[in-house]
C-alpha positions as CSV (number, residue, x, y, z in Angstrom):
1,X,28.9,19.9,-31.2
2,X,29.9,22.3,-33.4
3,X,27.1,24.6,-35.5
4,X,30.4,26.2,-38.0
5,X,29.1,23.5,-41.0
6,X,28.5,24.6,-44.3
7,X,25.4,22.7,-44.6
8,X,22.1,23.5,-43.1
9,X,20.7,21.2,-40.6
10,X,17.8,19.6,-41.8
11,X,15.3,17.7,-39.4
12,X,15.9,14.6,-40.2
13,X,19.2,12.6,-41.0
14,X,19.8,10.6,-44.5
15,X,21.9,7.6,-44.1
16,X,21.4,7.2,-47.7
17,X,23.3,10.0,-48.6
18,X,27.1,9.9,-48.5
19,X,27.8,13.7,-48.1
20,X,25.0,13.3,-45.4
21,X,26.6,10.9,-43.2
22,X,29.7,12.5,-43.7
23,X,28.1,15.8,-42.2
24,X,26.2,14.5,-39.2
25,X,29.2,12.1,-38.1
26,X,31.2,15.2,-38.3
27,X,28.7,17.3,-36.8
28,X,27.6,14.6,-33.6
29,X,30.9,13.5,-33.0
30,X,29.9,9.7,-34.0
31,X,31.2,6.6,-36.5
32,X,29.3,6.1,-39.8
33,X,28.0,2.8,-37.3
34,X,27.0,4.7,-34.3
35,X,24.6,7.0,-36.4
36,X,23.7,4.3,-38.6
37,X,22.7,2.4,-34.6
38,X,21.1,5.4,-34.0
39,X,19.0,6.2,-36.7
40,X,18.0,2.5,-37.2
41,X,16.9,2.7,-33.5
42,X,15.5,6.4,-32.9
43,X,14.4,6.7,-36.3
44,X,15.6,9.8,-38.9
45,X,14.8,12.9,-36.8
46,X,17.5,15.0,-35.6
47,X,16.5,15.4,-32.1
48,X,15.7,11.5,-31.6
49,X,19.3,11.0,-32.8
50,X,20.8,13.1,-31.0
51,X,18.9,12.0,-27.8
52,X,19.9,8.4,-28.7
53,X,23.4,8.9,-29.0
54,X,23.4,10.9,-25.7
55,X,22.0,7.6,-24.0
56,X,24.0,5.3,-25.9
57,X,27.1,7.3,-26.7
């Protein structure tokens, strides 16, 4: 996972926010589905994501 983004990293992850999704699929390596799996499972915080996607990924 790379930390060279642009954008800061906020806690939690938007969905709702195109330039959002487009940052943390970038960012954790996932589709626009898998985070959408894994925030709709894990719920919006960064680490639960992340955790998620390390089960499920």
């Amino acid at each position: 996972m790379a930390d060279d983004h642009p954008i800061p990293a906020p806690a939690r992850i938007d969905v709702q926010e195109p330039e959002a999704v487009r940052y943390w699929t970038d960012v954790l390596q996932v589709t626009e589905e898998a985070l959408n799996e894994a925030v709709d499972r894990a719920g919006a915080n960064l680490d639960a994501v992340r955790a998620y996607i390390g089960e499920h990924g």
